[in-house]
N, CA, C and O atoms as a GROMACS GRO file, in nm:
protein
  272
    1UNK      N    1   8.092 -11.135  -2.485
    1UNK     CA    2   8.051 -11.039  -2.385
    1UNK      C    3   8.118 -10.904  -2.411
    1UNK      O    4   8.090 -10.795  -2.360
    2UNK      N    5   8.232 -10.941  -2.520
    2UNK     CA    6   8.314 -10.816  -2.486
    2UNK      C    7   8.268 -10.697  -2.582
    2UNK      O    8   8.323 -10.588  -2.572
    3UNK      N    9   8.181 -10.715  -2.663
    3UNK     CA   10   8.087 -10.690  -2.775
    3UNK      C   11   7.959 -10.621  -2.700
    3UNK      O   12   7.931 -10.504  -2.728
    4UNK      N   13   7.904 -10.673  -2.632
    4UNK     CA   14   7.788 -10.617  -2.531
    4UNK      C   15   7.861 -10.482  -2.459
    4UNK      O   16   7.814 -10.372  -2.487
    5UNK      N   17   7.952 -10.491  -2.386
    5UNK     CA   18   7.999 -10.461  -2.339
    5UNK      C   19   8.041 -10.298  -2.393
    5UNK      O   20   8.014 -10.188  -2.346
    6UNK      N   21   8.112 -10.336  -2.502
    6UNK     CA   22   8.115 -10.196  -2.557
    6UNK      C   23   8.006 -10.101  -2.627
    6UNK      O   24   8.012  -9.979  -2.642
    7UNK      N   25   7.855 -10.233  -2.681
    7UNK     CA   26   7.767 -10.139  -2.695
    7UNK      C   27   7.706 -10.067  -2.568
    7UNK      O   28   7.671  -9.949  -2.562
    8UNK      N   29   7.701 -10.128  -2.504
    8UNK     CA   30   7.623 -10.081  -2.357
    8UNK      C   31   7.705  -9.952  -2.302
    8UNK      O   32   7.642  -9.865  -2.242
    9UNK      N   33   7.810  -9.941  -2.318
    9UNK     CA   34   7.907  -9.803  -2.286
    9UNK      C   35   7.832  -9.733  -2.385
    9UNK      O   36   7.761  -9.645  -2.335
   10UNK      N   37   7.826  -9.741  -2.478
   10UNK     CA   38   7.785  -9.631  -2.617
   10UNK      C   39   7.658  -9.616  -2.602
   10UNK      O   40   7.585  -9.570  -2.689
   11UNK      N   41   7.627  -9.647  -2.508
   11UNK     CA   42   7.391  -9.603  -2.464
   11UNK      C   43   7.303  -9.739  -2.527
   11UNK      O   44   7.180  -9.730  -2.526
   12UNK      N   45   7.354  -9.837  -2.570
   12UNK     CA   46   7.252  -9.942  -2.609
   12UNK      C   47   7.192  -9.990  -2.517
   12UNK      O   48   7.264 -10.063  -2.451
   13UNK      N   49   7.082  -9.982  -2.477
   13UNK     CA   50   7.007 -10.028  -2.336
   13UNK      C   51   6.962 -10.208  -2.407
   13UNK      O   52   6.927 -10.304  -2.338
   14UNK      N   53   6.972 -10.208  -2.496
   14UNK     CA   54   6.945 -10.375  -2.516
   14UNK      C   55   7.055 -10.465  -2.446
   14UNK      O   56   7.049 -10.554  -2.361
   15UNK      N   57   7.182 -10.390  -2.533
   15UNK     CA   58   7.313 -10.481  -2.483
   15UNK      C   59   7.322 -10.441  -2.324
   15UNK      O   60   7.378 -10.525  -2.253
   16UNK      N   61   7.276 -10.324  -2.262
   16UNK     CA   62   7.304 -10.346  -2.123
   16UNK      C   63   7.244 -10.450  -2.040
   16UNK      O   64   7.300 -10.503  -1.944
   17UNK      N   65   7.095 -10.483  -2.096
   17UNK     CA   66   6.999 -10.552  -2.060
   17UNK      C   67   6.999 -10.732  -2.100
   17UNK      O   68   6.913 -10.808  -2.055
   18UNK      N   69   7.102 -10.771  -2.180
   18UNK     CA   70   7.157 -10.886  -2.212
   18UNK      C   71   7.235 -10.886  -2.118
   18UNK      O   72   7.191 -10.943  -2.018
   19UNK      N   73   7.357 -10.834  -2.110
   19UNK     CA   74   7.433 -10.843  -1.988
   19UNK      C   75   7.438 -10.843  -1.820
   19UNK      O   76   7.526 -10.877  -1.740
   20UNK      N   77   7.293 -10.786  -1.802
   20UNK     CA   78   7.229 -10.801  -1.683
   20UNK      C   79   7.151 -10.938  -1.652
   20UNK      O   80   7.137 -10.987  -1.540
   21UNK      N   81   7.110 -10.982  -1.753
   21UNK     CA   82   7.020 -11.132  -1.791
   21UNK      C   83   7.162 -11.236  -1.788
   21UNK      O   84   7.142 -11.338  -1.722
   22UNK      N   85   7.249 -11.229  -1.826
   22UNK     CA   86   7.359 -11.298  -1.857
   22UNK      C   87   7.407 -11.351  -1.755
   22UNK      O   88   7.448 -11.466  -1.739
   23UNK      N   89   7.398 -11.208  -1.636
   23UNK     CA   90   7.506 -11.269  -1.509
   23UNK      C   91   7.400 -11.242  -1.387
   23UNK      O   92   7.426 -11.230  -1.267
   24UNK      N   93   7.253 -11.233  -1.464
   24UNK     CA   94   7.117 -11.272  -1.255
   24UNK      C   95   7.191 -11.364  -1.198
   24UNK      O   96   7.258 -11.330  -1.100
   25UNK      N   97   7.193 -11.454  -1.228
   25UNK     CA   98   7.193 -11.556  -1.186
   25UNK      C   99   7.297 -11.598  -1.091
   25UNK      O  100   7.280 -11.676  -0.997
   26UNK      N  101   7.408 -11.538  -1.124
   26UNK     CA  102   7.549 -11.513  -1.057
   26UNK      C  103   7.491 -11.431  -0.924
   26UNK      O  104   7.484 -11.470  -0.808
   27UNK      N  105   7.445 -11.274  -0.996
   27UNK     CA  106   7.389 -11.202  -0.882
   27UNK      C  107   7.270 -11.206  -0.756
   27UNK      O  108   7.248 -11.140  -0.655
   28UNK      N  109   7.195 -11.351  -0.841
   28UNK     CA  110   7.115 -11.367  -0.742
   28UNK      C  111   7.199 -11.447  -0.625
   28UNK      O  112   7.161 -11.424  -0.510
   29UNK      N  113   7.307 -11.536  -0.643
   29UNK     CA  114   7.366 -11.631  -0.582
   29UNK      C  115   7.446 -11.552  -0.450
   29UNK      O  116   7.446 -11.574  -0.328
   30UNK      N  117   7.516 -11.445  -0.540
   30UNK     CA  118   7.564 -11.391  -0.434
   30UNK      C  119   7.453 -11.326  -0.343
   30UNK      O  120   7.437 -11.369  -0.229
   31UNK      N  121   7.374 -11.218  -0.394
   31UNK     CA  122   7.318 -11.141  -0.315
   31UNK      C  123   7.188 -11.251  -0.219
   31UNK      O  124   7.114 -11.193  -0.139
   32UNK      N  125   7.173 -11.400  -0.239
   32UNK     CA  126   7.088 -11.468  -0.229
   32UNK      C  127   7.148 -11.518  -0.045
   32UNK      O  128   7.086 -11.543   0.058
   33UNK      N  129   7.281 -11.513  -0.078
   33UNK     CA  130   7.376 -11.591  -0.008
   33UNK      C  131   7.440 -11.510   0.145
   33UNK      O  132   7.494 -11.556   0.246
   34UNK      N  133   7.397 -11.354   0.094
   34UNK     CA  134   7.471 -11.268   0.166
   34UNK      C  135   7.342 -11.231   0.279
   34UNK      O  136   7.349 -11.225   0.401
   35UNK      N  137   7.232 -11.211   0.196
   35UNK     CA  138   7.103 -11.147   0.250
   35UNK      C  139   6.981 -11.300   0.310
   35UNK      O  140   6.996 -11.414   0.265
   36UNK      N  141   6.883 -11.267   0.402
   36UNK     CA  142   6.776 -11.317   0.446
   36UNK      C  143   6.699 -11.392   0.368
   36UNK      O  144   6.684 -11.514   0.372
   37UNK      N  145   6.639 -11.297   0.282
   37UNK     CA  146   6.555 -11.333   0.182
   37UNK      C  147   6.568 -11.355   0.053
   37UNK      O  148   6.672 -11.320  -0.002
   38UNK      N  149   6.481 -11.406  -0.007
   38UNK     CA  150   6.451 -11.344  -0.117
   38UNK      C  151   6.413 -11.243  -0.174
   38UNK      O  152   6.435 -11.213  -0.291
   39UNK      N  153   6.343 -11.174  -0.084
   39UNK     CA  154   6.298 -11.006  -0.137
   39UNK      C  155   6.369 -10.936  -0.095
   39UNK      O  156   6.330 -10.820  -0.107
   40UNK      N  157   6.492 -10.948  -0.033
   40UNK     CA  158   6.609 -10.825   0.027
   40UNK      C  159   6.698 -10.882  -0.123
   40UNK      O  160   6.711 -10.787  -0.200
   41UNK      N  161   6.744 -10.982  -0.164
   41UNK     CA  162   6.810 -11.024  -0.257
   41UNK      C  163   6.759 -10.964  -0.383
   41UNK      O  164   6.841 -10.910  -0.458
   42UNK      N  165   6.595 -10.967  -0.424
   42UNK     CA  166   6.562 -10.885  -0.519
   42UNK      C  167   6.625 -10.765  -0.527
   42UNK      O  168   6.692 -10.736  -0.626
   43UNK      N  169   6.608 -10.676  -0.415
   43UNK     CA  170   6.583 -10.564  -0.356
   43UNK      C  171   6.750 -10.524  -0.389
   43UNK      O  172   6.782 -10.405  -0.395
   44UNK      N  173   6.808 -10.587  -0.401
   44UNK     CA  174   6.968 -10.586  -0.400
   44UNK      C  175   7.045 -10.567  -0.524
   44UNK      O  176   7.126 -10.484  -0.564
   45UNK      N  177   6.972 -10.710  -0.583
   45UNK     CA  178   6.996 -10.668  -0.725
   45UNK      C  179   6.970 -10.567  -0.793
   45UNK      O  180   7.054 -10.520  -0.870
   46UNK      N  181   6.838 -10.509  -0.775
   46UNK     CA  182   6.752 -10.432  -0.831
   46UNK      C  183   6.851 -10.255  -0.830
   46UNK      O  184   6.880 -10.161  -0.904
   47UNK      N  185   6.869 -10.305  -0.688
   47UNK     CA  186   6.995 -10.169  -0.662
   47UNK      C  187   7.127 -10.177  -0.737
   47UNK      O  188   7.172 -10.076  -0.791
   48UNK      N  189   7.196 -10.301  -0.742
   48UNK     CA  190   7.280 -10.341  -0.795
   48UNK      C  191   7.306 -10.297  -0.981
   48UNK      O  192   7.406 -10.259  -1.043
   49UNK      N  193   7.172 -10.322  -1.021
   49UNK     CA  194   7.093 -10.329  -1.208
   49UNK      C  195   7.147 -10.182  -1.178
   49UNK      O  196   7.268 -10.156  -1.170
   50UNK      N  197   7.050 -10.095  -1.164
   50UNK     CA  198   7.044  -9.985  -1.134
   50UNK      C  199   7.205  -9.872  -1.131
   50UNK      O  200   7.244  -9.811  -1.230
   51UNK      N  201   7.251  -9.871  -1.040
   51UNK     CA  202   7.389  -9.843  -1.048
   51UNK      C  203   7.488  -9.874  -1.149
   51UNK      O  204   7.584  -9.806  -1.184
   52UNK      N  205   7.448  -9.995  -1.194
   52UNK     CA  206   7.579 -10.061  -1.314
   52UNK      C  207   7.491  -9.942  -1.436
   52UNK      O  208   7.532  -9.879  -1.533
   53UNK      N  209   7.421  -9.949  -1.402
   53UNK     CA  210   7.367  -9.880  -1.552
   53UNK      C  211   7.402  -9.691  -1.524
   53UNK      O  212   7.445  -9.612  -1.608
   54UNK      N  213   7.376  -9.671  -1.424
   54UNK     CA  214   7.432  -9.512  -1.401
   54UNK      C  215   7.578  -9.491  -1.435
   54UNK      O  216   7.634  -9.408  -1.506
   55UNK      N  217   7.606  -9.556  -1.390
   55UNK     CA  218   7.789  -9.558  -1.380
   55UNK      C  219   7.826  -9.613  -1.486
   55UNK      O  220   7.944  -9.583  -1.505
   56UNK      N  221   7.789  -9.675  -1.563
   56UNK     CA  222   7.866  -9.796  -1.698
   56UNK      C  223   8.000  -9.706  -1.756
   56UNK      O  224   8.119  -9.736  -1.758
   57UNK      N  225   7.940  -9.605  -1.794
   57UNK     CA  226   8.049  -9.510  -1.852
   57UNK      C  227   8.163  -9.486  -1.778
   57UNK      O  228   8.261  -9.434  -1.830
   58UNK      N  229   8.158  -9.520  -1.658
   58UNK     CA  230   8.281  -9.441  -1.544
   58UNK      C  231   8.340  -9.588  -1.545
   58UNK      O  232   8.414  -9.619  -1.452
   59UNK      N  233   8.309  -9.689  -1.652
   59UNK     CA  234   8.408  -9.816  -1.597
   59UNK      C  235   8.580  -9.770  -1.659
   59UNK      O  236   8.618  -9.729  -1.769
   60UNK      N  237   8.636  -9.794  -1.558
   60UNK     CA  238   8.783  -9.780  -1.551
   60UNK      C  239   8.865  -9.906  -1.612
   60UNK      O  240   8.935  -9.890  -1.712
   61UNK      N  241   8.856 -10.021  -1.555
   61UNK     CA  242   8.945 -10.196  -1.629
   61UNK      C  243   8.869 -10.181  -1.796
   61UNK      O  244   8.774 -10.245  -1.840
   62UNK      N  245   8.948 -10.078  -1.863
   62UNK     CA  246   8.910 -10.119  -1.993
   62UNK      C  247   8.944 -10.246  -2.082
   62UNK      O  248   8.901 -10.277  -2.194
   63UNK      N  249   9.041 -10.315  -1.992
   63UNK     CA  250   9.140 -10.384  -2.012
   63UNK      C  251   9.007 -10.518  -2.056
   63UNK      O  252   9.025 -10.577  -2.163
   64UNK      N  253   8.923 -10.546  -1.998
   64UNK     CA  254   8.854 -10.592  -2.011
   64UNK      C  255   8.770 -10.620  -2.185
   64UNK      O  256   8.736 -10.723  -2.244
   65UNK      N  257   8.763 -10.482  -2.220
   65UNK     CA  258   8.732 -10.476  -2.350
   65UNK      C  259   8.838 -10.544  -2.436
   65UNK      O  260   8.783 -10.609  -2.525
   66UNK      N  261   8.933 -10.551  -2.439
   66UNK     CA  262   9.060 -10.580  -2.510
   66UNK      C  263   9.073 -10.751  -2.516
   66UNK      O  264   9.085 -10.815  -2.620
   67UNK      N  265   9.067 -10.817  -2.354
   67UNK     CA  266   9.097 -10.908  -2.386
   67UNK      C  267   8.977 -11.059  -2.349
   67UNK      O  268   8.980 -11.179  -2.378
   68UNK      N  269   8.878 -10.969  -2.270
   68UNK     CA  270   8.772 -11.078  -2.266
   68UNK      C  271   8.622 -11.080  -2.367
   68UNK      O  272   8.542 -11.173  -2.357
   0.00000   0.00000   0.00000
């Protein structure tokens, strides 16, 4: 992951898009768990996708790159 990770900082929209596929499933659970529906949970993620990808660059725990 930690490989994705650094392409997706550097503008690779593939590796961002592996890494979004990687952890739905996580995100559907939570946002599945928190919200009504299923279409507020879409609706969540979708916001969720969205933001990680605006911001990727502003990630701060680089620490992450290093050791996971």
């Amino acid at each position: 992951m930690k490989h994705l990770v650094q392409r997706a900082i550097k503008g690779d929209a593939d590796a961002f898009l592996e890494l979004m596929e990687q952890n739905s499933l996580s995100m559907y659970k939570v946002a599945r768990a928190i919200l009504a529906n299923d279409e507020d949970a879409a609706d969540a993620i979708q916001d969720t996708i969205l933001t990680c990808f605006e911001k990727l660059n502003t990630l701060k725990n680089r620490n992450i790159l290093r050791h996971g």
